[in-house]
DSSP file (Angstrom, degrees, kcal/mol; ACC not computed):
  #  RESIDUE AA STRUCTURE BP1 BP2  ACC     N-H-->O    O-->H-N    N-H-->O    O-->H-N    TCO  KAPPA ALPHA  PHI   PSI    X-CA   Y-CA   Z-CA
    1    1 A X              0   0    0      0, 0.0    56,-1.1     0, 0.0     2,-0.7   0.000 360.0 360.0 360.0 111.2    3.4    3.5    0.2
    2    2 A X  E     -ab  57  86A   0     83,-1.7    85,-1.8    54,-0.2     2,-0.8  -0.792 360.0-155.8 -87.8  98.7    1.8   -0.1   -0.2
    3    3 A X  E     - b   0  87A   0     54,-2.5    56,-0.3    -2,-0.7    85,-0.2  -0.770  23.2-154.8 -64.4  94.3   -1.8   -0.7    1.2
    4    4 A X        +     0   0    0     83,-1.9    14,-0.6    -2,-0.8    85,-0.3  -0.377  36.7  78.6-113.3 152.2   -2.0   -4.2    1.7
    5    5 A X  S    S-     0   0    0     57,-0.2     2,-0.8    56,-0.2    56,-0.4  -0.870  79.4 -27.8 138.2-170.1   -5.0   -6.5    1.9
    6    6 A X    >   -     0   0    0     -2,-0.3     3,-2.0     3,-0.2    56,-0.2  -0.482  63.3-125.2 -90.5  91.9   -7.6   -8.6   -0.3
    7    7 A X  T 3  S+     0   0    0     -2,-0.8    -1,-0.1    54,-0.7    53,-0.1   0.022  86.9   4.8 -44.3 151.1   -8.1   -6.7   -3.4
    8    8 A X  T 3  S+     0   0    0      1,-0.1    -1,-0.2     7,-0.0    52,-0.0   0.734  95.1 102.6  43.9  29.5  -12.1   -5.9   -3.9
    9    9 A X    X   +     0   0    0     -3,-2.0     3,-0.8     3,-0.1    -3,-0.2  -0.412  60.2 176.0-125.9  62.4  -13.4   -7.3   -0.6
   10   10 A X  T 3   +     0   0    0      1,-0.2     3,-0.1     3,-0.0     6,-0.1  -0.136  51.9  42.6 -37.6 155.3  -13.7   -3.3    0.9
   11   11 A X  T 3  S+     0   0    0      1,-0.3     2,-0.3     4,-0.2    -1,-0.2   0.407  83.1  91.8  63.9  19.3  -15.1   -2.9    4.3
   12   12 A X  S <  S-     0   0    0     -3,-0.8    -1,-0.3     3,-0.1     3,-0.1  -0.814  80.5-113.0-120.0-165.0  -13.7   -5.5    6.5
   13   13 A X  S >  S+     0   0    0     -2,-0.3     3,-1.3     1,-0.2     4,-0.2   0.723 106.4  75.2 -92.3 -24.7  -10.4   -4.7    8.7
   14   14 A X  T 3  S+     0   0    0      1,-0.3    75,-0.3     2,-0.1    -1,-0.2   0.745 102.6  46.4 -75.3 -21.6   -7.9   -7.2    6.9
   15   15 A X  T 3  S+     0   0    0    -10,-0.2    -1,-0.3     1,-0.1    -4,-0.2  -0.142  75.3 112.9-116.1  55.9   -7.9   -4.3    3.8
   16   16 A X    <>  +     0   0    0     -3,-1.3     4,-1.9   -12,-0.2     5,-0.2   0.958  66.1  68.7 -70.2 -58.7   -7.5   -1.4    5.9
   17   17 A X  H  > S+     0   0    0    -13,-0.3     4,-2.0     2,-0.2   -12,-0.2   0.701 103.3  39.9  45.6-102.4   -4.5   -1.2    4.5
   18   18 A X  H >4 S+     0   0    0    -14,-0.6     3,-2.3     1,-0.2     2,-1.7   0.614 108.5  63.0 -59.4-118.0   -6.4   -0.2    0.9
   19   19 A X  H 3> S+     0   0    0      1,-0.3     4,-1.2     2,-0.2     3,-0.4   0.095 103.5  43.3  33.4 -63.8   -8.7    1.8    2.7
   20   20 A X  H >X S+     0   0    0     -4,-1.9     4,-2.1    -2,-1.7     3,-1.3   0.947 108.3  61.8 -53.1 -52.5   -5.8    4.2    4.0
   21   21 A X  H <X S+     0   0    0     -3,-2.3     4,-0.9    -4,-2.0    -1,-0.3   0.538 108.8  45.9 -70.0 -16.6   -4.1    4.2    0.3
   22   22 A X  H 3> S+     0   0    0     -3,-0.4     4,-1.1    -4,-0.2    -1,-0.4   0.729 109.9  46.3-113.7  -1.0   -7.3    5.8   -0.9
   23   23 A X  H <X S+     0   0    0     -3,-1.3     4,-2.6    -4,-1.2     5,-0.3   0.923 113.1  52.6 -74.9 -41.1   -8.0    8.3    1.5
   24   24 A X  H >X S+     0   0    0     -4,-2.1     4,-2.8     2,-0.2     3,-0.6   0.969 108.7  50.0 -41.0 -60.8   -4.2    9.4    1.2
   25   25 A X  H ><>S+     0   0    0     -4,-0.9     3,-3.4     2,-0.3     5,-1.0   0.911 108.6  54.3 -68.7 -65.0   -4.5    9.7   -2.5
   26   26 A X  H 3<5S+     0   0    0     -4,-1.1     3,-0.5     1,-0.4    -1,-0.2   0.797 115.2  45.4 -46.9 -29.8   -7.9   12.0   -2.0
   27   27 A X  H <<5S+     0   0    0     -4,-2.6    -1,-0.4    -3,-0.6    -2,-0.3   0.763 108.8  46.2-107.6   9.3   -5.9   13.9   -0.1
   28   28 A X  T <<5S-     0   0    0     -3,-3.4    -2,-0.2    -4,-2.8    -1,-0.2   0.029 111.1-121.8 -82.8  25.4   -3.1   14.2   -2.0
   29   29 A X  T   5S+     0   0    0     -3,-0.5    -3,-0.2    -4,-0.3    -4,-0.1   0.806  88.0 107.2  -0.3  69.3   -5.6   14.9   -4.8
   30   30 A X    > < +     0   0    0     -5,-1.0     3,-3.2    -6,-0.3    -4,-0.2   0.515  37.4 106.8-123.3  -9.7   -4.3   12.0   -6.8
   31   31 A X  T 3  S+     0   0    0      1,-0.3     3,-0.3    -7,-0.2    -5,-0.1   0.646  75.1  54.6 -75.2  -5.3   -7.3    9.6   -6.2
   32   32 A X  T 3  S+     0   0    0      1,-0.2    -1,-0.3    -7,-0.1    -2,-0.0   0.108 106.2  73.4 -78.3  26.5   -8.9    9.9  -10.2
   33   33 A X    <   +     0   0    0     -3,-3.2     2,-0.5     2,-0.0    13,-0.4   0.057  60.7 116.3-126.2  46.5   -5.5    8.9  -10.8
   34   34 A X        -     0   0    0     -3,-0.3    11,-0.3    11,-0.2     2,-0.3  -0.889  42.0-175.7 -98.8 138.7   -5.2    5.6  -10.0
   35   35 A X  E     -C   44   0A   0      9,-1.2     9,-3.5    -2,-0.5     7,-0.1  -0.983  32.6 -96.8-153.7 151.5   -4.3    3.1  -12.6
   36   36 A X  E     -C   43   0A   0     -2,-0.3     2,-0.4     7,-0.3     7,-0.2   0.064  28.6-171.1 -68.4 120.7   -3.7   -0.5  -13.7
   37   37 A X  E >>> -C   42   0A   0      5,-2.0     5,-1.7     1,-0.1     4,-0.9  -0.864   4.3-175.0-127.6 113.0    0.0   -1.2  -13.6
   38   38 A X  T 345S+     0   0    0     -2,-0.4    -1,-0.1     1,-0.2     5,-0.0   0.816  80.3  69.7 -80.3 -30.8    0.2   -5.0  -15.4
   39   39 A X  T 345S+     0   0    0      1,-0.3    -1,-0.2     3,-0.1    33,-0.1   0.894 115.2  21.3 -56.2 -38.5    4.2   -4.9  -14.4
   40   40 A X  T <45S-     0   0    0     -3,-0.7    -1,-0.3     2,-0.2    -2,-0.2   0.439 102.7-114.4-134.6  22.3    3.4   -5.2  -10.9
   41   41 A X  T  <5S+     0   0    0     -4,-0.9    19,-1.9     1,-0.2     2,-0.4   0.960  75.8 127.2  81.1  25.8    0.1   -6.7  -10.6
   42   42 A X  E   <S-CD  37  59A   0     -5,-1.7    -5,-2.0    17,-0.2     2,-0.4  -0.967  75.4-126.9-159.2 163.3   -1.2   -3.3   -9.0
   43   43 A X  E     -CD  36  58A   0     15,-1.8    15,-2.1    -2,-0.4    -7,-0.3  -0.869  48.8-169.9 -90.8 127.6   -3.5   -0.4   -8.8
   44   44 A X  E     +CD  35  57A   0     -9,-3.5    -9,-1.2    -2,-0.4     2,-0.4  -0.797  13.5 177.8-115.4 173.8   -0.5    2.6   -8.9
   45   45 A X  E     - D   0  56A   0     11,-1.0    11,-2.1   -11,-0.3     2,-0.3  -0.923  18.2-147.2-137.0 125.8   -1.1    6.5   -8.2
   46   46 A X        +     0   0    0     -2,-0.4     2,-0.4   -13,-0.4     9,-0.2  -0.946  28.9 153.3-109.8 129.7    1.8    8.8   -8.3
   47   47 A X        -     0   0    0     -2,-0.3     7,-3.0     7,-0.2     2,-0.3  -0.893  32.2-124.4-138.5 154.1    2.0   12.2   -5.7
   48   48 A X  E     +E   53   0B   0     -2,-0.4     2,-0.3     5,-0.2     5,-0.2  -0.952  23.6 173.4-123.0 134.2    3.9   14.5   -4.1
   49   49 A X  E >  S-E   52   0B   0      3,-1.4     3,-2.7    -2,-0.3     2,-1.5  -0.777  73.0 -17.0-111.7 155.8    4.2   15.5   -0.6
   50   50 A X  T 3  S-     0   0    0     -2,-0.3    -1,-0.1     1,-0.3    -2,-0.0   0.741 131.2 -50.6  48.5  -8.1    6.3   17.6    1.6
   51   51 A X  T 3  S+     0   0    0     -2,-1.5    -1,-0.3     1,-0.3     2,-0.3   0.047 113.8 120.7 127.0 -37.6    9.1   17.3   -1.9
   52   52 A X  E <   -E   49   0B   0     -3,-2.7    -3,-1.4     1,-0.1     2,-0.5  -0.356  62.2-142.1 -83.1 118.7    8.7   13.6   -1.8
   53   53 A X  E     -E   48   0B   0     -2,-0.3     2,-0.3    -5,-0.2    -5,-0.2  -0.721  30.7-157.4 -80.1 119.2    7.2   11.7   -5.3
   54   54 A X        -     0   0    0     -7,-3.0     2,-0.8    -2,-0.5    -7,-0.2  -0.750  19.6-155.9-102.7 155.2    5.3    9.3   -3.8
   55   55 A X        -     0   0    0     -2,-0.3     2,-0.6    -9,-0.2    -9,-0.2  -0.832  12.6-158.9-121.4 107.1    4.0    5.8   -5.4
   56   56 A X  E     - D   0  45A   0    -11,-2.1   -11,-1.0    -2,-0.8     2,-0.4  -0.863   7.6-162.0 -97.4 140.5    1.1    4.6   -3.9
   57   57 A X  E     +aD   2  44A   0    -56,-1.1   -54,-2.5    -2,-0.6     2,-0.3  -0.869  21.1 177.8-171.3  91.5    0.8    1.2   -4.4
   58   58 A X  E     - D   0  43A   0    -15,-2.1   -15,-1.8    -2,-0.4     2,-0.3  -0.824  32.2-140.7-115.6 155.3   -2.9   -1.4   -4.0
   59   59 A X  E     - D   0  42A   0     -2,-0.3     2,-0.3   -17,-0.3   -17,-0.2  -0.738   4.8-141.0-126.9 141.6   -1.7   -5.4   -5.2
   60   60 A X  S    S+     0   0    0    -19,-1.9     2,-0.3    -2,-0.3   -18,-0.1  -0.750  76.6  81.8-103.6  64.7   -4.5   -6.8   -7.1
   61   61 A X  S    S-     0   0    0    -56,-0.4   -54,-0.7    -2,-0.3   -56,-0.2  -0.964  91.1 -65.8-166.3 154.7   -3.7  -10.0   -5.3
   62   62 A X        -     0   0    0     -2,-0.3     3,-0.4   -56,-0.2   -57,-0.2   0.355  48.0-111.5 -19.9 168.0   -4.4  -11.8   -1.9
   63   63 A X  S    S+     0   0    0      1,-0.2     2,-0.5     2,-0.1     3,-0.2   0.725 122.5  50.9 -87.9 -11.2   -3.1  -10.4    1.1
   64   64 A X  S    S+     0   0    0      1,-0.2    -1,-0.2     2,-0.1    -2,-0.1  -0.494 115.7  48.8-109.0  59.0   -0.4  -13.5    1.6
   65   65 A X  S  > S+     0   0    0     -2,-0.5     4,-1.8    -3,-0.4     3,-0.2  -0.022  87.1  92.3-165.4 -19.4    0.5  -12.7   -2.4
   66   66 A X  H  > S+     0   0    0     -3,-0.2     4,-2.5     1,-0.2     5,-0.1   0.774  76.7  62.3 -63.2  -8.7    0.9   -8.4   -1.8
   67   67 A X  H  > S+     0   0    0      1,-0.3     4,-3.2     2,-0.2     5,-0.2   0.925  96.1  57.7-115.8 -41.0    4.7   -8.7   -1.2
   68   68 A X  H  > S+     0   0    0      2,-0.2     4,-1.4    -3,-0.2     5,-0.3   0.928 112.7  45.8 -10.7 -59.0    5.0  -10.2   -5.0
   69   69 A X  H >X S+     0   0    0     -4,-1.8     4,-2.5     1,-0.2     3,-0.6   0.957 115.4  41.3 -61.0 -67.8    3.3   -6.6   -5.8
   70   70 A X  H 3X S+     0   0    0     -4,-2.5     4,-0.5     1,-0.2     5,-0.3   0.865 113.2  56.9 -68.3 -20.9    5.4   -4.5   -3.7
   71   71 A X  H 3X S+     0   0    0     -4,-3.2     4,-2.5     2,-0.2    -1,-0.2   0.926 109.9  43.0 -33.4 -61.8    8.5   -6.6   -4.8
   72   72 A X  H <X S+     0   0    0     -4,-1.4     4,-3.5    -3,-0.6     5,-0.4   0.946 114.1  49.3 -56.4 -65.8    8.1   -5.9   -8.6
   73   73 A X  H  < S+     0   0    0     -4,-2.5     4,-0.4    -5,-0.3    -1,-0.2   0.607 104.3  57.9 -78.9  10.0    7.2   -2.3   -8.2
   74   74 A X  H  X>S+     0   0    0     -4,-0.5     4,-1.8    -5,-0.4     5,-0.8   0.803 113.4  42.0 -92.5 -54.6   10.2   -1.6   -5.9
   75   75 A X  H ><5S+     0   0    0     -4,-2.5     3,-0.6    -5,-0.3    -2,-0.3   0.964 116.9  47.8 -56.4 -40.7   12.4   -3.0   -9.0
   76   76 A X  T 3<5S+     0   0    0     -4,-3.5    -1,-0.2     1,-0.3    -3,-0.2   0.792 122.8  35.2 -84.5 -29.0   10.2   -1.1  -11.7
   77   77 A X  T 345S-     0   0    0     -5,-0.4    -1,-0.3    -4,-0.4    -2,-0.2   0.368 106.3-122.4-103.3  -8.1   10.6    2.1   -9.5
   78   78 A X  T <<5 +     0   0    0     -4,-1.8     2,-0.3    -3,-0.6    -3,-0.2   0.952  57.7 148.3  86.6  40.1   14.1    1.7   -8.2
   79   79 A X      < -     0   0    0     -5,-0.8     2,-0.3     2,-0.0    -1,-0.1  -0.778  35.4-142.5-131.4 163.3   13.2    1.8   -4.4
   80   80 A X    >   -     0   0    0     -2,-0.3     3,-2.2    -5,-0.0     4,-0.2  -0.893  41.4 -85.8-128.0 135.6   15.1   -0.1   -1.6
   81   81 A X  G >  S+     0   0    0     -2,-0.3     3,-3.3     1,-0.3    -2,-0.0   0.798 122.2  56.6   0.7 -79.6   13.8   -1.7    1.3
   82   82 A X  G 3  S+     0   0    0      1,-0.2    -1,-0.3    -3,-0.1    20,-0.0   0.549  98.9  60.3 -69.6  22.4   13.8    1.8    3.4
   83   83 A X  G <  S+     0   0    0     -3,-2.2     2,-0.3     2,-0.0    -1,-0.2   0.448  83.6  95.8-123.8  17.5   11.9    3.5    1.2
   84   84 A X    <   -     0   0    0     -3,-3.3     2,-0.4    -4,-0.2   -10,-0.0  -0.603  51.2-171.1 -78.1 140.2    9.2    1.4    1.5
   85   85 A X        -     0   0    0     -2,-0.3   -83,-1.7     2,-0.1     2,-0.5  -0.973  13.8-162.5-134.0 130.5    6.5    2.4    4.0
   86   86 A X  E     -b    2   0A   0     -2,-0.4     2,-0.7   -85,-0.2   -83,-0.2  -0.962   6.9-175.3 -78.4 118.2    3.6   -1.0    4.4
   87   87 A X  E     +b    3   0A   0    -85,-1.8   -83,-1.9    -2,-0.5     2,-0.2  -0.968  27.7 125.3-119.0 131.5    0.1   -0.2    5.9
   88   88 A X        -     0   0    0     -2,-0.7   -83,-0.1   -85,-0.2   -73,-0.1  -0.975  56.7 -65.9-164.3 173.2   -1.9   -3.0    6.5
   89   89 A X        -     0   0    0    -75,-0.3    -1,-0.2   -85,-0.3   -75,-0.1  -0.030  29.0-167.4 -50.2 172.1   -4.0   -4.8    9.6
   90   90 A X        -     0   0    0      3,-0.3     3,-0.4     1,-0.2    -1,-0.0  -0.140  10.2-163.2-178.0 110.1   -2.8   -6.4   13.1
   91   91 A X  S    S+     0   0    0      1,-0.3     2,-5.1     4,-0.0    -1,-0.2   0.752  90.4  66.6 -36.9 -76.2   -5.2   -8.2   14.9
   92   92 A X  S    S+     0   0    0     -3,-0.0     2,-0.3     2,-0.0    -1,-0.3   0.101  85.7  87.3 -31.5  13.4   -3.0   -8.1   17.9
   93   93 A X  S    S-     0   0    0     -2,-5.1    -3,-0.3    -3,-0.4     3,-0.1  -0.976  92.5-119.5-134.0 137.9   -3.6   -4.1   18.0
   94   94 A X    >   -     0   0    0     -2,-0.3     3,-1.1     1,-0.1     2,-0.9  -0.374  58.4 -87.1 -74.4 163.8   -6.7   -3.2   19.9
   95   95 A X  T 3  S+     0   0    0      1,-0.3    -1,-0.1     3,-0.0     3,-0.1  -0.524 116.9  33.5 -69.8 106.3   -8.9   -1.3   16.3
   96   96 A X  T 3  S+     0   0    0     -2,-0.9     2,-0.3     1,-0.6    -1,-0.3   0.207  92.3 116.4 140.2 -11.3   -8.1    1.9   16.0
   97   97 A X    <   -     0   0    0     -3,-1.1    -1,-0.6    -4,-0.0     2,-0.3  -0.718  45.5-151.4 -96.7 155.0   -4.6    1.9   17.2
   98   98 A X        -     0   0    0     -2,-0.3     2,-0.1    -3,-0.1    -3,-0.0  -0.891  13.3-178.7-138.0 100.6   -1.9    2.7   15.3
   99   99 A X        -     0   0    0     -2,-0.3     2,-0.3     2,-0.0    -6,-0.0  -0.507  11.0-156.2 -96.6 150.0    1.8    1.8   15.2
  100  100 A X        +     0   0    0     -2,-0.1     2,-0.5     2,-0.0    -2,-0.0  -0.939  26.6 170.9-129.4 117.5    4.7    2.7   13.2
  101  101 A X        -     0   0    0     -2,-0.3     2,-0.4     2,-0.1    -2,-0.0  -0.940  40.1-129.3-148.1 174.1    7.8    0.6   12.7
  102  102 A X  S    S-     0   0    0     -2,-0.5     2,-0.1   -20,-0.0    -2,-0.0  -0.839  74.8 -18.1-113.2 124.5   10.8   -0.4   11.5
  103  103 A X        -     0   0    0     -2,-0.4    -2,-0.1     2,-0.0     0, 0.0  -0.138  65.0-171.3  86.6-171.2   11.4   -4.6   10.0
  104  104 A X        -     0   0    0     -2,-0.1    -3,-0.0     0, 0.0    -1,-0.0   0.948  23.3 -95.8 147.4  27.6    9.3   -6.8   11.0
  105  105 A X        -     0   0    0      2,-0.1    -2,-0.0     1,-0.0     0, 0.0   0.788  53.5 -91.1-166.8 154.5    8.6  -10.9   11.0
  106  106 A X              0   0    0      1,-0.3    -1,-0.0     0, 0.0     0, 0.0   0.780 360.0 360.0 -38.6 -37.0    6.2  -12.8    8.2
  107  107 A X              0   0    0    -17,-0.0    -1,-0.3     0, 0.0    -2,-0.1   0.657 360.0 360.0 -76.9 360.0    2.5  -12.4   10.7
């Protein structure tokens, strides 16, 4: 699970994104475990839910630079496209709504 958005600029809507990835990890009780992964340029956590080993996944890099992050750590972790989950903004969703879907185009 990748949070996407402008690493260290918290509290506007373009890193919601982050934001998610650290409430998930506090409730996954993973969030003093977040750590510096150099391999992919990223903050990583690892948990389990339901059975599932989870990676969660912050890019220490722009938001038009995260897919470089999540690239890397899908080769360093073995993961294929569909096992990828992104959360990140879209202006073009009133705030507070929330969509889930499958592909989806470069905006």
């Amino acid at each position: 699970v990748a949070g996407l958005g402008n690493y260290g600029l918290r509290g506007t809507r373009h890193n919601v994104g982050m934001e998610v990835l650290d409430r998930l990890a506090r409730q996954l009780a993973v969030a003093k475990g977040w750590q510096m992964d150099k391999r992919c340029c990223a903050d990583v956590a690892l948990a389990t839910a339901h059975g599932l080993e989870l990676v969660l996944l912050k890019p220490r890099r722009f938001m038009n630079l995260n897919g470089l992050s999540v690239a890397s750590a899908a080769e360093i972790y073995n993961f294929g496209p569909e096992d990828i989950y992104l959360v990140h903004d879209d202006l073009d969703k009133a705030l507070g709504k929330v969509a889930i879907k499958l592909g989806g185009s470069a905006r």
